[in-house]
C-alpha atoms as one frame of an Amber mdcrd trajectory, in Angstrom:
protein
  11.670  58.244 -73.046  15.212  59.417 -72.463  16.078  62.361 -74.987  19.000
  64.182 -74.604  19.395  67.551 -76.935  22.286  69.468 -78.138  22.953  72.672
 -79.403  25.437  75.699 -80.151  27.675  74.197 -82.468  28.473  75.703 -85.836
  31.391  77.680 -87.697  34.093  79.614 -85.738  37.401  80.595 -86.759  40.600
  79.495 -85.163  40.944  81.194 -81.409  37.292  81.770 -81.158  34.692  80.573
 -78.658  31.875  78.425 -78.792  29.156  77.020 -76.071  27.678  74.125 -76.495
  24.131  73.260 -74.299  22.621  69.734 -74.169  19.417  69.753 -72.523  18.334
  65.826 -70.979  14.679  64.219 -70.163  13.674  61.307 -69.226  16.080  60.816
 -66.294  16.669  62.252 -63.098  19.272  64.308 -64.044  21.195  65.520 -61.102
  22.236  62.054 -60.211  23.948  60.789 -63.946  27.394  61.821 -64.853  27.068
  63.911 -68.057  29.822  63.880 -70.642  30.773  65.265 -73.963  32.849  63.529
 -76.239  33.317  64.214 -80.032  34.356  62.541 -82.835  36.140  63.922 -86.072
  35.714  61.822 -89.841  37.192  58.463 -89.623  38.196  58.927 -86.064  37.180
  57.242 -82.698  34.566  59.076 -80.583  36.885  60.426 -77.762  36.204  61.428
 -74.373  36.377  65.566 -74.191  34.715  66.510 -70.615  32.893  64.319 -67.725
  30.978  65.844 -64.765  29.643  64.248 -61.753  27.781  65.519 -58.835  30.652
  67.022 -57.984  33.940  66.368 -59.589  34.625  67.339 -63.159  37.636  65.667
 -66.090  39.093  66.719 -69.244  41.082  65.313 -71.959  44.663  66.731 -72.016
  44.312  68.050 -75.289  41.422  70.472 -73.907  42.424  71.020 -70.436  42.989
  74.558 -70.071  40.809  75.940 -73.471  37.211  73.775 -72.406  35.026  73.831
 -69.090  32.319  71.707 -68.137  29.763  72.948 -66.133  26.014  71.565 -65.347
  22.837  73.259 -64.174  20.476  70.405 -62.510  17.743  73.013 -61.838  17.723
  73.488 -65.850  18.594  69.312 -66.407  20.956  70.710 -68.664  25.233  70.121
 -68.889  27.650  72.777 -70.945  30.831  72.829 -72.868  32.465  76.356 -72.831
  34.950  76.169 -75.483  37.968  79.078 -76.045  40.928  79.065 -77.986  39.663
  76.884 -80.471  42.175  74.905 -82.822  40.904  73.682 -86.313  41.864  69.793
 -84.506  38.665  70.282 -82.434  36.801  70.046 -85.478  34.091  66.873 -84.958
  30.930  65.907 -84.671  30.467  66.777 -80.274  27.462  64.524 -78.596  26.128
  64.983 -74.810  26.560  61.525 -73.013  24.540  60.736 -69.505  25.764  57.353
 -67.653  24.063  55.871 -64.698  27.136  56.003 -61.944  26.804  52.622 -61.421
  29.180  49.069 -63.307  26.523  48.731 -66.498  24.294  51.583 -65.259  22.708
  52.900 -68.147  24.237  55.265 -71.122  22.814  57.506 -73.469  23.741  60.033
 -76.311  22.651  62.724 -78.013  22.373  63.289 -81.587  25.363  65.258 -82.184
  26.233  68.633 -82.931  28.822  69.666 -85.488  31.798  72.202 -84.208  33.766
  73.668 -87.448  36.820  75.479 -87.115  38.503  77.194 -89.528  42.159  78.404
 -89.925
């Protein structure tokens, strides 16, 4: 059973930091690409950070503020987060796809990042 676990969101205020940790089972870790995406109320769920092996990409609107970093020894994939903006508000879930066309995907169960102003 594939279970992937976040945690470390909560409430910050605007130009703080936060750290978010999803933990995976069920997979052999090192070899999916992890992700984190996020999705704010009656939004899309949006693509924030991906990570391969050994290549990392951000969305332009966190490039700069967010890195992406995983520990395979741990099975676990990070979000540091700094000079947070009230529009990163959202719901943030861990993603891990199979690097393969239709390889399999999984998510997490969400964590909520507030931020105030």
């Amino acid at each position: 059973q594939v279970q992937l676990v976040e945690s470390g969101g909560g409430l910050v205020q605007s130009g703080g930091s936060l750290r978010l940790s999803c933990a995976g089972s069920g997979i052999i870790f090192s070899i999916y690409t992890m992700g984190w995406y996020r999705q704010a109320p009656g939004k899309q769920r949006d693509m924030v950070a991906v990570i391969t092996r050994d290549t990392t990409n951000y969305a332009n609107v966190v490039k700069g503020r967010f890195t992406i970093s995983r520990d395979n020894a741990k099975n676990t994939v990070y979000l540091q987060m700094n000079s947070l903006k009230p529009e990163d508000t959202a719901v943030y879930y861990c993603n891990a796809h199979y690097p393969v066309t239709g390889g399999s995907n999984y998510w997490g169960q969400g964590t909520q990042v507030t931020v105030s102003s």
